[in-house]
Legacy VTK file of the C-alpha trace (Angstrom):
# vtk DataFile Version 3.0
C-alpha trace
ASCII
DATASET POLYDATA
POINTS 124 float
-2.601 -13.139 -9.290
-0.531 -10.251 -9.392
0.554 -10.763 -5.389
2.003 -13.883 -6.057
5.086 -12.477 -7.971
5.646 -10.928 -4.647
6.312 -13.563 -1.519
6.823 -12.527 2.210
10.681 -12.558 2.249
12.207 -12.689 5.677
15.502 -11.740 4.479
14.236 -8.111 3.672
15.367 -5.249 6.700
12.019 -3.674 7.055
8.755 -4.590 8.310
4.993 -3.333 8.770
1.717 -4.241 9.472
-1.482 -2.641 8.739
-5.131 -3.465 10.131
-7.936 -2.276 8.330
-10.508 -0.802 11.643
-13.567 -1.558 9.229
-13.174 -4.675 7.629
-10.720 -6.603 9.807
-8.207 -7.313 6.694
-4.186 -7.109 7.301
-1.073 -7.177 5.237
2.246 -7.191 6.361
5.129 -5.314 4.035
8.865 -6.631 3.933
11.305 -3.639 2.337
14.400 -3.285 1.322
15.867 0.330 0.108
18.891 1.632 -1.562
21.480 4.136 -0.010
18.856 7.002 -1.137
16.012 5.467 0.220
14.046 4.073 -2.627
12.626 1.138 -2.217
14.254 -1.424 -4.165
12.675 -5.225 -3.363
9.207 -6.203 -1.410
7.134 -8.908 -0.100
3.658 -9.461 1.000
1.722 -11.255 3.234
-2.035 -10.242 3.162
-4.727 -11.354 4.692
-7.477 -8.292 3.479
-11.155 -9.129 1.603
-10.894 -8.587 -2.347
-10.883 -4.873 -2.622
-7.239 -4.972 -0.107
-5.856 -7.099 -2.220
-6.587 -5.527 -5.317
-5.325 -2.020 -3.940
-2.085 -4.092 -2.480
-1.546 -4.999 -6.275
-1.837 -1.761 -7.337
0.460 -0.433 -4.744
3.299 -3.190 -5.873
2.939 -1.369 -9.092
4.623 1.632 -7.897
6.347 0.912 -5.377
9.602 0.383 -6.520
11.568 3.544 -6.356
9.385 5.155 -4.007
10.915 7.042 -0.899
9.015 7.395 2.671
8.280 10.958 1.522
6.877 9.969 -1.658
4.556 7.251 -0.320
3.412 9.685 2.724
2.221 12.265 0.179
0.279 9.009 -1.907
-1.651 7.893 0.981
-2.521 11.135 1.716
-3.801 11.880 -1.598
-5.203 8.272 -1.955
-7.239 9.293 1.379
-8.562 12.549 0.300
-9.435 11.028 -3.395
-11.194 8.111 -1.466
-13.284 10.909 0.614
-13.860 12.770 -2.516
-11.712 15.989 -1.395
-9.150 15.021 -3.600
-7.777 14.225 -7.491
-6.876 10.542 -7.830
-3.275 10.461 -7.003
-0.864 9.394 -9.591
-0.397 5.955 -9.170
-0.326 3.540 -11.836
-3.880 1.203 -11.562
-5.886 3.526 -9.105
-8.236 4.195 -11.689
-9.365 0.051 -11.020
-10.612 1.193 -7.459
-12.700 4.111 -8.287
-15.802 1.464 -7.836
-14.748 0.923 -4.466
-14.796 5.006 -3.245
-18.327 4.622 -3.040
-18.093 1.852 0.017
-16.373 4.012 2.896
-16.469 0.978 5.147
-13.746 -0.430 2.490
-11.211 2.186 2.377
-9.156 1.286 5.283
-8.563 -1.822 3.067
-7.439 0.297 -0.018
-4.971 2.301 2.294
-3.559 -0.940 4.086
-0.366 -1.064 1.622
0.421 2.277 2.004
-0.226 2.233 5.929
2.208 -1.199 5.909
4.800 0.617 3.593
4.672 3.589 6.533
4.715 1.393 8.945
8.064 -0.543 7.436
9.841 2.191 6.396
12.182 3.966 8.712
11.848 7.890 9.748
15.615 8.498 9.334
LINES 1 125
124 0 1 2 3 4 5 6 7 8 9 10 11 12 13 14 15 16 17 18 19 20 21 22 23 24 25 26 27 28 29 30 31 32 33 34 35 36 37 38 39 40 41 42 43 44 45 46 47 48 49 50 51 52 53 54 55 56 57 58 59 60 61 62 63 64 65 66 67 68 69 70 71 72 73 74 75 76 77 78 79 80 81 82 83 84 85 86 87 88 89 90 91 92 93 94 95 96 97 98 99 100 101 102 103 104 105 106 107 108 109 110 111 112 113 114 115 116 117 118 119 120 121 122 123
């Protein structure tokens, strides 16, 4: 599994956690960034159904390199594509969760890495 080449790390500054409202799933983010911001190293610890997972996998894909700024404008786009006001955002592997759009009660679990990466990463 793709989540297992990336361990909780308690040795990493930042932390979030997200809670999917719908489903009940979590996942908790550890980050580390460079002078600039980018994030440069992360960990995982989720507890979210399949389809969190899977979008946590995705969002380890891309992750690396990504500022605050950059992963606030994802998740928004990631929320309007999942309501259907909205392109799929360019992320690598999104196109894998375009079966779960149709299941509303199952996007808070797609946004959960996102929400944790928010949640983790600091406002400056």
């Amino acid at each position: 599994m793709e989540l297992a080449a990336f361990p909780w790390r308690d040795d990493l500054p930042y932390t979030g956690t997200a809670r999917s409202r719908s489903c009940g799933s979590t996942l908790d983010l550890a980050l580390e960034t460079d002078a600039t911001g980018a994030i440069t190293a992360l960990g995982l610890r989720p507890h979210a159904c399949a389809i969190g997972q899977a979008a946590a996998a995705q969002f380890v894909r891309g992750a690396k390199g990504q500022t605050r700024a950059a992963i606030a404008q994802a998740r928004a786009s990631l929320a309007l594509w999942l309501a259907g006001d909205g392109a799929q955002p360019d992320w690598p592997g999104l196109a894998l969760l375009d079966p779960a759009r149709a299941y509303p009660a199952r996007h808070g679990a797609i946004l959960l890495a996102w929400d944790a990466a928010l949640a983790a990463l600091p406002t400056d």
